[in-house]
DODRENVEX-423768 format. One record per residue (C-alpha): x, y, z; residue number from 1. Coordinates in steps of 0.05 Angstrom, whole numbers, m for minus. Example, Ala and Ser with C-alpha at 12.3 -4.5 7.8 and 13.67 -1.06 7.14 Angstrom:
BEGIN
<pt east="246" north="m90" up="156" resi="1"/>
<pt east="273" north="m21" up="143" resi="2"/>
END
This chain:
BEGIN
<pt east="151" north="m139" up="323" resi="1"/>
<pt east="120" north="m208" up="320" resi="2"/>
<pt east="70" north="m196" up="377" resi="3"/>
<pt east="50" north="m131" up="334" resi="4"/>
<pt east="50" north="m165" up="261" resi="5"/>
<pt east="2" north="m214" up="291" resi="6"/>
<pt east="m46" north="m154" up="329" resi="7"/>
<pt east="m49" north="m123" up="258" resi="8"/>
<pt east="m77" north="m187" up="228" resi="9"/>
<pt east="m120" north="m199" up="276" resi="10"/>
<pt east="m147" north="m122" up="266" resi="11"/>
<pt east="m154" north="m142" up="189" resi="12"/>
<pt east="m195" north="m202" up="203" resi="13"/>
<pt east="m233" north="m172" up="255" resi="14"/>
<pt east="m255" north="m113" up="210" resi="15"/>
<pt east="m266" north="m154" up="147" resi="16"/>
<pt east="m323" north="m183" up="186" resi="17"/>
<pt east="m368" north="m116" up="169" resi="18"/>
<pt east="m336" north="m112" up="97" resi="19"/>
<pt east="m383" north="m118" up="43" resi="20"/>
<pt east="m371" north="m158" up="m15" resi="21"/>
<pt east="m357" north="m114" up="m79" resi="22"/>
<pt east="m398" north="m145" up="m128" resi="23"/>
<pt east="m405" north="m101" up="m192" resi="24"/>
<pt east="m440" north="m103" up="m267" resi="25"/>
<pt east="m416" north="m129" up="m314" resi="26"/>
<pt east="m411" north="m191" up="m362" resi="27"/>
<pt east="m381" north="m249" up="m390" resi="28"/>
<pt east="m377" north="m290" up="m454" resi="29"/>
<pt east="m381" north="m368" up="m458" resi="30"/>
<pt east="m344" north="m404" up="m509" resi="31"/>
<pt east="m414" north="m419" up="m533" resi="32"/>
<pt east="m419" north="m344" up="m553" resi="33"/>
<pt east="m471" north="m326" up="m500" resi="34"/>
<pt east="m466" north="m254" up="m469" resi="35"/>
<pt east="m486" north="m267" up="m397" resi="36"/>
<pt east="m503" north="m202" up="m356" resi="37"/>
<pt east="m491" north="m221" up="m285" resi="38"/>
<pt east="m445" north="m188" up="m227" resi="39"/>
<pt east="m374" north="m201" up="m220" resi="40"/>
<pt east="m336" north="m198" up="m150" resi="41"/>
<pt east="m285" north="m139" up="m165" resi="42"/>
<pt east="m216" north="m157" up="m143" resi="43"/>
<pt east="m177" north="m114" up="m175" resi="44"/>
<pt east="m134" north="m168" up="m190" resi="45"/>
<pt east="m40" north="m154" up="m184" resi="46"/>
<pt east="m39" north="m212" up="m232" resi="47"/>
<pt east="m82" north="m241" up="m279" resi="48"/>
<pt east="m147" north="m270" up="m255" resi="49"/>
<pt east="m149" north="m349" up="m280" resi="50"/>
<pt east="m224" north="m355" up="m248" resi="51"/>
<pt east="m267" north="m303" up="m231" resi="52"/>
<pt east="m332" north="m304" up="m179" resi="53"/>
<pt east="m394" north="m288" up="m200" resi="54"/>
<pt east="m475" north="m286" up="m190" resi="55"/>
<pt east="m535" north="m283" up="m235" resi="56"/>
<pt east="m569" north="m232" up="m181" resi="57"/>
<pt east="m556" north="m201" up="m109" resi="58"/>
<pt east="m589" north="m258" up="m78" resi="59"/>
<pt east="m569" north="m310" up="m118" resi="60"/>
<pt east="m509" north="m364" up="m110" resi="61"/>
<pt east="m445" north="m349" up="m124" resi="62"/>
<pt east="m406" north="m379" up="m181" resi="63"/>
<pt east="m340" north="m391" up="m215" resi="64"/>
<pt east="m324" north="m387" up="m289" resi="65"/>
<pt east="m249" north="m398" up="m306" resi="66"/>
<pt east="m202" north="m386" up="m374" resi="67"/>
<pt east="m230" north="m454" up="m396" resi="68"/>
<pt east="m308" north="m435" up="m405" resi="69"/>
<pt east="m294" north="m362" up="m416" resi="70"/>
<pt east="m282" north="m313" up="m480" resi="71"/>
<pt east="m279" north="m252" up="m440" resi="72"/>
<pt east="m314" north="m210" up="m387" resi="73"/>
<pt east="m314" north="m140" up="m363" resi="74"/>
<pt east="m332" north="m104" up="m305" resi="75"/>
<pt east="m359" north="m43" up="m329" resi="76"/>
<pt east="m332" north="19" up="m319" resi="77"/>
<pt east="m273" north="m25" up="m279" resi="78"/>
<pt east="m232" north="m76" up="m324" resi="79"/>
<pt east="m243" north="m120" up="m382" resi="80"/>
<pt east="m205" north="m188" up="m407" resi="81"/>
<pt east="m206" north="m231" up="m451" resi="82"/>
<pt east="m197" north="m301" up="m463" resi="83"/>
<pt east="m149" north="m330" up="m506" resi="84"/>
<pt east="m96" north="m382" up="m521" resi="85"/>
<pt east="m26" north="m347" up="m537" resi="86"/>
<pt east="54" north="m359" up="m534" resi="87"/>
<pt east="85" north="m327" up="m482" resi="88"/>
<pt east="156" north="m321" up="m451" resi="89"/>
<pt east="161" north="m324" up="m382" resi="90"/>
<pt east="240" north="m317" up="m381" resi="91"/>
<pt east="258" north="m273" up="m310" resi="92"/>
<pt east="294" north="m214" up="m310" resi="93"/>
<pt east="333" north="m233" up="m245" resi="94"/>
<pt east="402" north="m234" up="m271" resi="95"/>
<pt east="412" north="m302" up="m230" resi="96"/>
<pt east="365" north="m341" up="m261" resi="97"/>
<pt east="377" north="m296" up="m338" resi="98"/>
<pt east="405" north="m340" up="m394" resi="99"/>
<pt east="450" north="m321" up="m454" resi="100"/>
<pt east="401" north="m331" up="m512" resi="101"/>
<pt east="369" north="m274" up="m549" resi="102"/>
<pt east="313" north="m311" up="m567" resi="103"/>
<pt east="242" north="m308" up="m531" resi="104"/>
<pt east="228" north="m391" up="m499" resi="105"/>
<pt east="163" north="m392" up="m519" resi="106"/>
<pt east="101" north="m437" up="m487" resi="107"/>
<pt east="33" north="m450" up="m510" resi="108"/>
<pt east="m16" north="m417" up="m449" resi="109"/>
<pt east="m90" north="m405" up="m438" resi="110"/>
<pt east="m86" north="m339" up="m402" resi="111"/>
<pt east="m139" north="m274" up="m384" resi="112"/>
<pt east="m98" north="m216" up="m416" resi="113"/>
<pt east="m131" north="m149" up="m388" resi="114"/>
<pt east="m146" north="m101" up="m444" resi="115"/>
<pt east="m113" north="m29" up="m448" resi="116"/>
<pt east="m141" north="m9" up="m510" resi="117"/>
<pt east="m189" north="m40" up="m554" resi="118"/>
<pt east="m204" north="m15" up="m624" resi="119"/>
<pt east="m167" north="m31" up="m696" resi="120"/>
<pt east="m109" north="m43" up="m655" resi="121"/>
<pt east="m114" north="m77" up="m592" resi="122"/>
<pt east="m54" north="m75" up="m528" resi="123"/>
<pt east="m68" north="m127" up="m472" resi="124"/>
<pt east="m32" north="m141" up="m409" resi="125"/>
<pt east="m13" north="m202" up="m376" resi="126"/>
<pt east="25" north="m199" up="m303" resi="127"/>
<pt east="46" north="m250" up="m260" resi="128"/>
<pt east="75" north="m236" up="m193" resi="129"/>
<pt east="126" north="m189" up="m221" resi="130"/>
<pt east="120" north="m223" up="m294" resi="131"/>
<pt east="92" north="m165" up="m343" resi="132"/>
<pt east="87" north="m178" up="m411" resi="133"/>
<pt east="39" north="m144" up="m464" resi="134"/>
<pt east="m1" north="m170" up="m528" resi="135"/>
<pt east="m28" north="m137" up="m581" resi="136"/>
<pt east="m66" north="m151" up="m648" resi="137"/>
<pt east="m100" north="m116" up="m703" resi="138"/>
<pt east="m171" north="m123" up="m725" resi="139"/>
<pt east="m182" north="m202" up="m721" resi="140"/>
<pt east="m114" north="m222" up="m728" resi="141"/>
<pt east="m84" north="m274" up="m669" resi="142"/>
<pt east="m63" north="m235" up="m607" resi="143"/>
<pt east="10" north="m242" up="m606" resi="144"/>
<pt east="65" north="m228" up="m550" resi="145"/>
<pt east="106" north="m169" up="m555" resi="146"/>
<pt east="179" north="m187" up="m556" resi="147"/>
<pt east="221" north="m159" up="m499" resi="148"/>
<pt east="269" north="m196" up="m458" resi="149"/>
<pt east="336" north="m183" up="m422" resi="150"/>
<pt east="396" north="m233" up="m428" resi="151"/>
<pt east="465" north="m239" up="m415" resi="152"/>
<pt east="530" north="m224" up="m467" resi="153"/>
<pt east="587" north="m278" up="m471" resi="154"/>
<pt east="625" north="m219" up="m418" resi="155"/>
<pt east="566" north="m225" up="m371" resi="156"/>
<pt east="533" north="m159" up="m391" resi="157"/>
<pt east="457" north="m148" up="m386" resi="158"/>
<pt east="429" north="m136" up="m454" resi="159"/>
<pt east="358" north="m122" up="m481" resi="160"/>
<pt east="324" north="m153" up="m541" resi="161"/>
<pt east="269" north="m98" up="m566" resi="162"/>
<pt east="251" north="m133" up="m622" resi="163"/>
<pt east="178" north="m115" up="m597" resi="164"/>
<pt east="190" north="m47" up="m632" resi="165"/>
<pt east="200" north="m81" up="m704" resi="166"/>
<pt east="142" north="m112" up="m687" resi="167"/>
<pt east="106" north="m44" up="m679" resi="168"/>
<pt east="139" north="m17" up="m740" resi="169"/>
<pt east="123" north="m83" up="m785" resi="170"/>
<pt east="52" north="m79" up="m756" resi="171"/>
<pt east="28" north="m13" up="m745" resi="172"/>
<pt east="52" north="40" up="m792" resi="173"/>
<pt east="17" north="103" up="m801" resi="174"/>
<pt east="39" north="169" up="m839" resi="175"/>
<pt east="55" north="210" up="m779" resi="176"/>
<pt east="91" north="145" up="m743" resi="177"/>
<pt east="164" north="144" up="m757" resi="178"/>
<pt east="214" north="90" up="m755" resi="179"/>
<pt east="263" north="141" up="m707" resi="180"/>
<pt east="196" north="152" up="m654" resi="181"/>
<pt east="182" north="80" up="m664" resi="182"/>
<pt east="265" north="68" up="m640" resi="183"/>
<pt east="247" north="116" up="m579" resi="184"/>
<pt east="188" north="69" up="m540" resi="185"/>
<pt east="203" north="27" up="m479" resi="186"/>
<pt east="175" north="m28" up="m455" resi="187"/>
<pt east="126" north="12" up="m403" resi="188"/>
<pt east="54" north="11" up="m405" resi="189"/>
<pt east="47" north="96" up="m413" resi="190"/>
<pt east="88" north="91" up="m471" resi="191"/>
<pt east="53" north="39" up="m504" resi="192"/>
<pt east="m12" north="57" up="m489" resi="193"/>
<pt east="2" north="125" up="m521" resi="194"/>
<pt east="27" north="91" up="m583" resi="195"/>
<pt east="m37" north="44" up="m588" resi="196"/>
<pt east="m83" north="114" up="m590" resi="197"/>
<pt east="m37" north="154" up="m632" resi="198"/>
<pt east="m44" north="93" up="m682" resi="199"/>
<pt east="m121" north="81" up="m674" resi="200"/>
<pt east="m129" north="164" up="m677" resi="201"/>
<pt east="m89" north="163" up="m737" resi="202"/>
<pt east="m129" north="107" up="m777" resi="203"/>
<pt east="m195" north="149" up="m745" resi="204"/>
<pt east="m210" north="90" up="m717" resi="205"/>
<pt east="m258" north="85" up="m662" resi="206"/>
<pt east="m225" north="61" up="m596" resi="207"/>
<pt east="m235" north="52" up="m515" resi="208"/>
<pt east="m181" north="68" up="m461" resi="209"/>
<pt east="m180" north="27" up="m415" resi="210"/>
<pt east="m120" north="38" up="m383" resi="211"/>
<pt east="m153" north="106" up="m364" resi="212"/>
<pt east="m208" north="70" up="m325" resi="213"/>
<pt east="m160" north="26" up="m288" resi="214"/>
<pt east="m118" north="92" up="m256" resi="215"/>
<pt east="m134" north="121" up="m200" resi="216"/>
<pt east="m121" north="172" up="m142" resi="217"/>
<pt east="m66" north="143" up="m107" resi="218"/>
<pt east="m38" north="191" up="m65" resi="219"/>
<pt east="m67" north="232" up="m4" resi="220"/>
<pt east="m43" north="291" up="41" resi="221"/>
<pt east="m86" north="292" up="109" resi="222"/>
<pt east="m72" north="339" up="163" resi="223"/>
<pt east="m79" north="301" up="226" resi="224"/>
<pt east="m86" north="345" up="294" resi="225"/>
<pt east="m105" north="300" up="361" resi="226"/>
<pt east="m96" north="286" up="432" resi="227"/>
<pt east="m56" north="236" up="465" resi="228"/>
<pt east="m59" north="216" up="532" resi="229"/>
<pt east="1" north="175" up="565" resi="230"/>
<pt east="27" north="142" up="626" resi="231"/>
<pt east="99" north="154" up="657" resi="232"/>
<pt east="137" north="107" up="695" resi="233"/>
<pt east="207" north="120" up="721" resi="234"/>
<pt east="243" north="68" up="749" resi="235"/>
<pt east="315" north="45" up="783" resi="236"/>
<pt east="333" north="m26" up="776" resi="237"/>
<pt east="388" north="m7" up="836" resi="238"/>
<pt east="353" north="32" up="880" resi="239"/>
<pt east="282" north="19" up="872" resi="240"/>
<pt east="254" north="63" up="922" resi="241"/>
<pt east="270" north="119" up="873" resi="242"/>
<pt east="214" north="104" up="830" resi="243"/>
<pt east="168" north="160" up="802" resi="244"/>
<pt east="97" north="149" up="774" resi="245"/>
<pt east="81" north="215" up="734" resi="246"/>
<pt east="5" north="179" up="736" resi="247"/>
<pt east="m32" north="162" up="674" resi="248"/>
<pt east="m70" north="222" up="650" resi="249"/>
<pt east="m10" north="261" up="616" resi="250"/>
<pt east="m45" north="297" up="563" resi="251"/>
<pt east="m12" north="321" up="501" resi="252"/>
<pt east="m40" north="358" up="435" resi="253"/>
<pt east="m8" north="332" up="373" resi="254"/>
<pt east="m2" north="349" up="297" resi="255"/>
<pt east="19" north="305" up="240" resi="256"/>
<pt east="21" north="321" up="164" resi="257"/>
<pt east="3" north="249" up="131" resi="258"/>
<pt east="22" north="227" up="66" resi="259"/>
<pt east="m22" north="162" up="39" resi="260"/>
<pt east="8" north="124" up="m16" resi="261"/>
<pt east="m40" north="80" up="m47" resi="262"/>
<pt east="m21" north="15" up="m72" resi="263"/>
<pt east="m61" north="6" up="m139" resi="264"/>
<pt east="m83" north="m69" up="m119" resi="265"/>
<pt east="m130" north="m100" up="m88" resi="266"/>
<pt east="m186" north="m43" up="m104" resi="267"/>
<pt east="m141" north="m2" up="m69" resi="268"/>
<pt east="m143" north="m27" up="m5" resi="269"/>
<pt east="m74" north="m28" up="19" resi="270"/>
<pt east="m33" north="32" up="19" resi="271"/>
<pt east="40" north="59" up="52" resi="272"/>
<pt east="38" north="122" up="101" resi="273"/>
<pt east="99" north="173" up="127" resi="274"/>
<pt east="66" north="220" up="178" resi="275"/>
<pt east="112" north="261" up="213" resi="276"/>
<pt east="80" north="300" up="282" resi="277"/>
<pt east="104" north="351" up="334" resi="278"/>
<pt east="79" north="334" up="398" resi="279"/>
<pt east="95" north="351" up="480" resi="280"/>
<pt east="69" north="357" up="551" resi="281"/>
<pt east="100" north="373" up="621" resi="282"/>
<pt east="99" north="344" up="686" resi="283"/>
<pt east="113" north="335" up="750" resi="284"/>
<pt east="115" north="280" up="806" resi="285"/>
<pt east="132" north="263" up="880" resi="286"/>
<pt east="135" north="207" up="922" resi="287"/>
<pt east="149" north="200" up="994" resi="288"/>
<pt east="214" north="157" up="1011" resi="289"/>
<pt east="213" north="157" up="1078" resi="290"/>
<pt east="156" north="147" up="1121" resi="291"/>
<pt east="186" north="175" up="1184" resi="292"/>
<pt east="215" north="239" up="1154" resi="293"/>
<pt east="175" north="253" up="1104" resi="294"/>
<pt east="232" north="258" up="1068" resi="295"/>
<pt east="206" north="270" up="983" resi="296"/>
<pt east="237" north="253" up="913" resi="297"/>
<pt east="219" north="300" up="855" resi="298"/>
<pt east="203" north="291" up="778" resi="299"/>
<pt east="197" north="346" up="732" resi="300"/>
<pt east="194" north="325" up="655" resi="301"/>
<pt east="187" north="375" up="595" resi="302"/>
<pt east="171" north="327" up="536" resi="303"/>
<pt east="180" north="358" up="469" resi="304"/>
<pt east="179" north="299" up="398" resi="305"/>
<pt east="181" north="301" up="328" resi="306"/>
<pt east="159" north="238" up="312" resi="307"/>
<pt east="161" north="199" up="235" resi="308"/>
<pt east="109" north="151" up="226" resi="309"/>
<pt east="122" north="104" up="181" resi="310"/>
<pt east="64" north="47" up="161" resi="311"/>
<pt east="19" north="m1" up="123" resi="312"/>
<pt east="m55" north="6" up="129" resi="313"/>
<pt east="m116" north="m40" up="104" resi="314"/>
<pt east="m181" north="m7" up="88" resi="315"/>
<pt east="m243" north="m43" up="95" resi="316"/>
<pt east="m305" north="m17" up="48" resi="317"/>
<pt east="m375" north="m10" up="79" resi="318"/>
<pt east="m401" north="39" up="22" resi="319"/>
<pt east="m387" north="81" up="m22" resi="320"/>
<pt east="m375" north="125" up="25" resi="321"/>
<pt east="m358" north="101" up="100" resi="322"/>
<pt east="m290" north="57" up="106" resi="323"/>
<pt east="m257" north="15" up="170" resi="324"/>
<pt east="m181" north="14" up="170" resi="325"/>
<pt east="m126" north="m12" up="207" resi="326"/>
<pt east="m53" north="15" up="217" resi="327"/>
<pt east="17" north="m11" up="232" resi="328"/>
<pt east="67" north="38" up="245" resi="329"/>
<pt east="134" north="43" up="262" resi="330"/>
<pt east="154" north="110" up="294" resi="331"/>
<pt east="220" north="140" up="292" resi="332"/>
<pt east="226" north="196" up="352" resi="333"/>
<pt east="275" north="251" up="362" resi="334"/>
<pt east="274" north="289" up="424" resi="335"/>
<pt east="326" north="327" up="462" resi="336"/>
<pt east="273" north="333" up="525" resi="337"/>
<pt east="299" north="317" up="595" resi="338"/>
<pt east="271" north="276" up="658" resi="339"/>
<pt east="299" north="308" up="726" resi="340"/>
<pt east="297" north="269" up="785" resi="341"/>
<pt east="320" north="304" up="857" resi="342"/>
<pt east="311" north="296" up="925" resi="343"/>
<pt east="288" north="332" up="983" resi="344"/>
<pt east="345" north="370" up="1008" resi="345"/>
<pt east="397" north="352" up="953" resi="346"/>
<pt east="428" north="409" up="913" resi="347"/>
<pt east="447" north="357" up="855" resi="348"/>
<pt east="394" north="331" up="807" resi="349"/>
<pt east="395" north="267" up="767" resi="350"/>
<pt east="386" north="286" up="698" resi="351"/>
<pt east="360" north="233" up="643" resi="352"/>
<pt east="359" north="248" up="575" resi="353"/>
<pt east="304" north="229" up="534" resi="354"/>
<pt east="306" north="196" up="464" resi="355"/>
<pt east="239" north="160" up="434" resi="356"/>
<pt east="284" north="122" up="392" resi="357"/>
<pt east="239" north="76" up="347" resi="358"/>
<pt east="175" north="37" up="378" resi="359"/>
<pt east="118" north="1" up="340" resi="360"/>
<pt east="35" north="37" up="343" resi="361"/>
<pt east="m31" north="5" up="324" resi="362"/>
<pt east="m88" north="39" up="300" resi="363"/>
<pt east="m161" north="32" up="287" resi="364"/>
<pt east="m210" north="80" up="247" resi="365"/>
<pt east="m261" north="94" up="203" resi="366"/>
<pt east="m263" north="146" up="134" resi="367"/>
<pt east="m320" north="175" up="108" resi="368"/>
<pt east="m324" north="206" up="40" resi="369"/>
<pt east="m248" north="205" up="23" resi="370"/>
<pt east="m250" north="268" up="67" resi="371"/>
<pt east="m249" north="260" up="139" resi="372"/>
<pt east="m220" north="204" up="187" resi="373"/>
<pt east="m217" north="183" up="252" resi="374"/>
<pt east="m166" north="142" up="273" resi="375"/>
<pt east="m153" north="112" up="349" resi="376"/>
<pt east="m76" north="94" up="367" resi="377"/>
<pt east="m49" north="55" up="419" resi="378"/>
<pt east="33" north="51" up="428" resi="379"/>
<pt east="49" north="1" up="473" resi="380"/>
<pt east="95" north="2" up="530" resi="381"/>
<pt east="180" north="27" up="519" resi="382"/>
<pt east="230" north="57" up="556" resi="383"/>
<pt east="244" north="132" up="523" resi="384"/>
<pt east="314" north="135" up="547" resi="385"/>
<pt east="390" north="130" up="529" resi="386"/>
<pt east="425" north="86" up="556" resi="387"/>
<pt east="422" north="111" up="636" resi="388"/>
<pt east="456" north="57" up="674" resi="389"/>
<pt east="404" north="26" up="726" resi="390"/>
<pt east="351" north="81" up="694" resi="391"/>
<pt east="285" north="61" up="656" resi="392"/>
<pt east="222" north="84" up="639" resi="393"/>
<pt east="158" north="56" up="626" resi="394"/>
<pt east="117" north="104" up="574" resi="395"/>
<pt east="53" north="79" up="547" resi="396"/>
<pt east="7" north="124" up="509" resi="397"/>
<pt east="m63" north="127" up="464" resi="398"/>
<pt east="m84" north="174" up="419" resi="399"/>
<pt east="m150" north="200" up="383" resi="400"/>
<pt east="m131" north="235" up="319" resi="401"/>
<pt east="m183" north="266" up="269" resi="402"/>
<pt east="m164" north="280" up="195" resi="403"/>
<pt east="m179" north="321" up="136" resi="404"/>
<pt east="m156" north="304" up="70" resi="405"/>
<pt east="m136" north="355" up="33" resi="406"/>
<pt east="m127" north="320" up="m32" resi="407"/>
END
């Protein structure tokens, strides 16, 4: 597992080399008031950006502004924040480290809050590994934290304080908001967000999502037909001369269903697969083990899988419409196939039954137009038996597996 982890990073690093670097338009505001048009390096930040990296030009020099020099910027058609100096709580909602007071432990913060929506009323987001917490104002009044936070009763219950829903009602009534809807909203970003636009559509106030910009397709179906080609080694710790090489050309067709879960980070670079494929081959083998007779041993193996692939994979961006990737994969076999051994002359076969068990892949490939993929596979060496006594196997194989997403 280690020697695999560290392959996989080594893939990452080895394909960032041809990654471009996603510079994109956009714009910032000093604290001087000046509107700078420049291009921002989009990295679709998990938490809150405290610096972002800029330049003036494609070939000019790369720069930093931070929440210090900074009002707000945007990336357009991407993400905006802003800039601004607020109380926050950062109280955890890990029950060991959750306190018995009610009250929000406020601190005074210079943070980049992203913007949801921004019209007469305004909802911002601030997260920090795992921290969420959302803002909001109206018109040009001070951007203001609103209040949720889980404590603990005097019994050592886990209770919530929504006063962030007063808050709502004090702030933002309109005549088709009710105090009962108003009772009804969690602390979730869908739910607020639909609250903020049913309040600015309700004042007819003009207003930008977005929180619409920011989603995106996170989830892929592929089918995934290929070929693999393997090597089979049997072997006999006791009785060495038994050993059977079923050679290395042991061609197989396979086909997997993939499903890509896209992790909504990191311009979407990262993402969870489960592919489960059916794959098998057949083969035979013999081997001379006794020069003077000519006496034989015979293989015979009938190798039918399902296999579940289960993963992590890193794309790499050359364009908008060619990516590299990498892939991890852990891969969970069931078989009920057979490996028969006999010799010349016997009437009693050994019989070894087969069982993939789990073993560890790594892949390489490319993606071009969210469409089609090509991915190359390598599973390194494993023994795909129960527990036989004295019997093992060496089974290495490599695949080459095309793709077609299907949505």
């Amino acid at each position: 597992m280690i020697k695999q982890t560290t392959l996989f990073l080594f893939l990452i690093l080895g394909l960032n080399i041809f990654a471009q670097n996603t510079f994109l338009k956009g714009y910032y505001i000093n604290n001087s008031n000046e509107r700078i048009e420049c291009l921002i390096k989009n990295l679709d930040w998990l938490s809150n950006p405290t610096e972002f990296e800029y330049k003036l030009s494609e070939n000019s020099e790369k720069k930093i502004q931070t929440v210090s020099t900074v009002k707000e910027f945007e990336i357009y058609n991407t993400s905006k924040y802003i800039g601004r100096t607020v109380n926050i709580d950062r109280s955890s909602i890990n029950i060991n480290k959750m306190g018995y007071d009610k009250n929000p432990v406020f601190n005074k913060e210079q943070l980049f809050l992203r913007v949801l929506i921004e019209g007469k009323a305004n909802l911002y987001l601030y997260e920090d590994s795992g921290l969420i917490r959302y803002f909001f104002n109206e018109g040009l009044n001070d951007v203001e934290q609103l209040i949720f936070k889980n404590y603990l009763t005097e019994d050592g219950q886990v209770s919530k304080n929504n006063f962030f829903r007063r808050q709502l009602w004090n702030s933002l009534k309109c005549e088709n908001t009710s105090m009962s809807q108003v009772g009804k909203i969690n602390y979730r970003q869908t739910e607020l967000v639909n609250f903020f636009i049913g309040y600015n559509e309700c004042t007819n106030s003009e207003f930008t999502n977005y929180a619409i910009k920011q989603k995106k397709d996170l989830f892929n179906l592929t089918i995934r037909p290929g070929v693999r080609s393997a090597s089979l080694l049997v072997r006999n710790a006791q009785v060495p001369w038994r050993e059977l090489d079923f050679g290395k050309g042991l061609t197989s067709f396979r086909l997997g269903l993939e499903a890509e879960f896209i992790l909504g980070f990191n311009n979407n670079k990262w993402s969870l697969i489960v592919e489960p494929t059916y794959q098998n081959f057949s083969s035979e083998a013999e081997k001379i083990i006794n020069e003077s007779s000519g006496r034989k041993v015979f293989g015979t193996i009938d190798y039918t899988s399902i296999d579940v692939n289960l993963g992590l994979r890193y794309y790499i961006f050359l364009n908008d419409d060619f990516k590299l990737f990498a892939t991890s994969t852990s891969v969970f076999g069931i078989s009920s196939s057979l490996i028969e051994i006999i010799e010349e002359n016997s009437s009693t076969p050994t019989l070894l039954d087969i069982n993939s068990g789990v073993t560890l892949a790594l892949g390489v490939g490319c993606k071009y137009k969210e469409k089609y993929n090509l991915e190359l596979r390598y599973a390194p060496k494993r023994n795909i038996l129960n527990a036989q006594g004295a019997w093992g196997t060496e089974f290495t194989s490599v695949s080459l597996i095309l793709g077609y997403t299907i949505f």
